[in-house]
N, C-alpha and C positions, 0 to 999 in steps of 0.2 A: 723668782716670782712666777706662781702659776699662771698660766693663759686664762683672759675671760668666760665664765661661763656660757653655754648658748643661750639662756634666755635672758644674759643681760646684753649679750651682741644684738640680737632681736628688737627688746625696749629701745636699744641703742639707735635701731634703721628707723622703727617707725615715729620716733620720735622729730628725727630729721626730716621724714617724709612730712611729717605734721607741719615743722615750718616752713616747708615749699609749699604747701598747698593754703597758708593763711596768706603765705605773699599775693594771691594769685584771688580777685575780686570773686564773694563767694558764686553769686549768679552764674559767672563765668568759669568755673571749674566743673560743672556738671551741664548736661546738657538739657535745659532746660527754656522754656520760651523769655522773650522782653519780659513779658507783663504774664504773669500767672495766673489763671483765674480760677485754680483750685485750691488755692492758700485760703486762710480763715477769711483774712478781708475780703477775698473775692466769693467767699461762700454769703455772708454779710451782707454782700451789696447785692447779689442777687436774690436774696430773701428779700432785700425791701423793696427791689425791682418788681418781684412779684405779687406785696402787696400792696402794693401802689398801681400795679395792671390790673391785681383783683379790684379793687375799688374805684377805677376808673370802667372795668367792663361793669360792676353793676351800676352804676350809674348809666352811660350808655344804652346798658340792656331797659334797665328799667325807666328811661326817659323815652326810648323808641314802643316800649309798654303800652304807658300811659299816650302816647300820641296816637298807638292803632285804636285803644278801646274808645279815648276821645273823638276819632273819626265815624266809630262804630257809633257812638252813642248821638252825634250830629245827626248822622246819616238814619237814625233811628228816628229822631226828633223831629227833623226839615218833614219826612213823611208824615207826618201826623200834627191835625191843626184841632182844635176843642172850641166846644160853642157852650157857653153859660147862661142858661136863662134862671132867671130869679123870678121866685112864686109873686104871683099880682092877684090880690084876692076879687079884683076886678074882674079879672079873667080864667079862662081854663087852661090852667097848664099844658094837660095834657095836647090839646090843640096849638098852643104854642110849638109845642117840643115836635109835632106834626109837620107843621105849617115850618119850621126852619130844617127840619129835614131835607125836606122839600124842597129849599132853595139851595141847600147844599152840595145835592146829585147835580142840581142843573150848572151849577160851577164847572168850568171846563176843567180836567186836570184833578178832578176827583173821580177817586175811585170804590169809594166805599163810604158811608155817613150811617154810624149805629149812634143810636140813643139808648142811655143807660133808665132802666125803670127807677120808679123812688127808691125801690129796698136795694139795686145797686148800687145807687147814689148816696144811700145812709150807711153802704159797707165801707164806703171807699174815706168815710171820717171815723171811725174807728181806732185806727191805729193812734189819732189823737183824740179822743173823747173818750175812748174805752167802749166796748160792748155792753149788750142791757139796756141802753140809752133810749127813755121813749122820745121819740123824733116830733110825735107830731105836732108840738106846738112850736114847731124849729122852722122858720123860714128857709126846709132843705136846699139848694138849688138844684136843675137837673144839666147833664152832662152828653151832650153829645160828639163823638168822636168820629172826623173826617180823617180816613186814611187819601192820599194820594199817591199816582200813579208813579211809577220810579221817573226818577229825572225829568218829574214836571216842576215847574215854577209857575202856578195860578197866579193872578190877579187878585185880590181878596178886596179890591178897594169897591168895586157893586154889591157882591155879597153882605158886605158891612151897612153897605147904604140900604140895603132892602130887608136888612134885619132892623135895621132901627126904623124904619117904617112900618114894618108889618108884624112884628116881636118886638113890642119894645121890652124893656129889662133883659135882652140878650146881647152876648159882648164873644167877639170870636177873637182868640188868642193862637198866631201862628206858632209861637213859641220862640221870635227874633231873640227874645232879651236872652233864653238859655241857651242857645247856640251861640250868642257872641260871651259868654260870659264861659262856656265848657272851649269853647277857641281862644279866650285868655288866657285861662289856667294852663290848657293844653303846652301853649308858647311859651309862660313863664316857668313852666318847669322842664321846656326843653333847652328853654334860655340857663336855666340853673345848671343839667348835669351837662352843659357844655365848658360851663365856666368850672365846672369842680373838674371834668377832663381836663382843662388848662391846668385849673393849677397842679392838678396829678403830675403832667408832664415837666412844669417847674419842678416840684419837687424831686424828680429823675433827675432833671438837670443839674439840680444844688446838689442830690448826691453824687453825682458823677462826678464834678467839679471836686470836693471833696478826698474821694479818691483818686480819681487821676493824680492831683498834687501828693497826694501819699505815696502810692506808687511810683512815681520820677524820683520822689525825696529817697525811699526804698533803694533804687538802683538808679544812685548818683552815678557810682563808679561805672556801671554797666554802659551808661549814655558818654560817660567822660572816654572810652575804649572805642567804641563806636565813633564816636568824634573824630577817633585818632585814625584810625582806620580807613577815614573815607564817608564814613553814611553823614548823610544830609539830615537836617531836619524835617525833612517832607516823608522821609522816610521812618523815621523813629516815630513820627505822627502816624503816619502810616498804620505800623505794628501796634501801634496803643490803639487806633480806632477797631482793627478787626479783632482785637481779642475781646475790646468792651464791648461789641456789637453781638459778641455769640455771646456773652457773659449777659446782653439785656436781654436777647431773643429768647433765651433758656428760662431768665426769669422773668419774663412777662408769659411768654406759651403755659406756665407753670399758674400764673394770675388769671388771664383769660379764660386757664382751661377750669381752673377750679369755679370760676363765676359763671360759666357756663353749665358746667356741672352741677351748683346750687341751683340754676333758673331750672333744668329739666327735672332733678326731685321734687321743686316747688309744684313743679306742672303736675307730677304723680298725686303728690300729696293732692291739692286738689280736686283732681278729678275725682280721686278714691271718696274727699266730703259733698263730690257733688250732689249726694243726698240727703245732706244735713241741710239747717235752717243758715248754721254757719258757711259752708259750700255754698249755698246760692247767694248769698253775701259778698263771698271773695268773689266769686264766679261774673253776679251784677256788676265790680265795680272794676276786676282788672279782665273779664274774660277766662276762656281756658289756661288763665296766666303762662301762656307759652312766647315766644319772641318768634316774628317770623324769619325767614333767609333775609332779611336787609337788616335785621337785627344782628344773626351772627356773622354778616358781612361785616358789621361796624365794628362787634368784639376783635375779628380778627385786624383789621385794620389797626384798631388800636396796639394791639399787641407789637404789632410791626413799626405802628407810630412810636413806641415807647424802646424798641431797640434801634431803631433807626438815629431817636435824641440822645441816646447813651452814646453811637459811635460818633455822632458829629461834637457832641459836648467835649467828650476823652481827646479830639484830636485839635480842637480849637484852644482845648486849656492847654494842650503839649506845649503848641504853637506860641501861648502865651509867654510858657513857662521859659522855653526854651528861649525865647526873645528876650528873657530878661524882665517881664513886666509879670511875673507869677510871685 
């Protein structure tokens, strides 16, 4: 009987080596971390980490937005008070619009009082009546505008009483009702992207939770060796919270950086239309739509907020799991 060939002696080793090494838990036969976070599922969950960061940084971005251009636009407004006199065919307007001038300089805390002529006052209705418009049988009103000193707070309750004596059909508007109503809105949309930040970082959390259980169930046997060996629980917790914790820092830095990234294009494109009708449009209502440094303080904060809920989630589900109540 001839000797075996060598290459079925060969098929013959590796075949044996094959069932040493299925005896032997597969994690464990190669040197490789607890919890891996280059496998597809950890590729997976960092994708949605980072859009779940992108959407929680423009939110942020764009709520801290709208609260600088609202403060701008306050602080535009508080400065500036209007006087209304309505035509009395009784009397001379013009002398009116004189004569409350006049009591307007004398207001402590004013610093400027211009009066609009009639053809500025018939430009400033236009935009709703159309141009061409013959005015004159229109009971126009006329408009004068009191600038004030920065960081004065006048009195307006004399001034009012000395216009309705001596002007009458004039009505002076500090403009209260639009600053508590642009300080509304202001609030409830900073009240909104705080609440959509919450629920971003839920949503972190239910995927965390999600995986982390996949991941244990993954390397039953790796935790059952471990066991045997000595490691604690606090430890196995341990190694799952710092691998999720660079697995969420990677993919929110990645969310962060891209939504920061949209906000300074935005700021480009802008600028570049701010000679368009549309540019002073955008420009009016958000500013040089830039975010200042307490803005990209808040992105990055976030971004740290949302790896920081990844490693405490990963290691309180271990804890769970590992207690028997997962």
């Amino acid at each position: 009987m001839s000797a075996p060939q060598p290459h079925l002696r060969k098929a013959a080793r590796d075949k044996a080596k094959g069932s040493e090494k299925r005896s032997v838990p597969a994690s464990l036969s190669r040197n490789a971390p607890l919890v891996p976070v280059d496998s597809a599922g950890g590729q997976a969950l960092a994708a949605v980490i980072a859009i779940l960061a992108f959407l929680a940084a423009l939110c942020a971005g764009g709520a801290e937005l709208v609260a600088a251009s609202s403060a701008q636009w306050r602080s535009e407004i508080a400065r500036e008070v209007t006087i209304q006199i309505r035509p009395n065919p009784q009397r001379a307007i013009d002398n009116d619009v004189a004569r409350a001038v006049a009591l307007a300089r004398q207001t402590q805390g004013v610093e400027q009082a211009q009066a609009f002529t009639k053809e500025e006052s018939e430009r400033l209705l236009e935009p709703w009546l159309g141009s061409g418009l013959d005015f004159k049988d229109l009971p126009v009103p006329r408009l004068i505008v009191i600038k004030l000193k920065e960081d004065a707070r006048p009195d307006f309750g004399p001034l009012r009483q000395s216009l309705q004596k001596e002007v009458p059909g004039a009505t002076l508007d500090d403009h209260a009702l639009w600053v508590s109503r642009l300080s509304t809105m202001a609030n409830t949309i900073i009240g909104i992207g705080i609440f959509l930040v919450a629920l971003v970082l839920v949503a972190v959390g239910l995927a965390v939770v999600f995986a982390t259980r996949g991941a244990m169930a993954g390397n039953k046997e790796v935790v059952e060796v471990l066991h045997f060996v000595g490691a604690n629980d606090d430890f196995i917790a341990k190694e799952f919270q710092r691998r999720f914790f660079k697995l969420g820092l990677r993919g929110s830095a990645v969310g962060a950086g891209a939504a920061l990234a949209l906000t300074v294009a935005l700021g480009l494109i802008t600028r570049s239309w701010r000679a368009s009708p549309a540019g002073d449009q955008i420009e009016a209502l958000f500013g040089a739509f830039s975010i200042s440094w307490t803005g990209y303080v808040v992105v990055i904060l976030i971004a740290l907020l949302v790896a920081l809920v990844t490693g405490i989630v990963s290691r309180l589900t271990v804890r769970r799991f590992l207690n028997g109540n997962g």
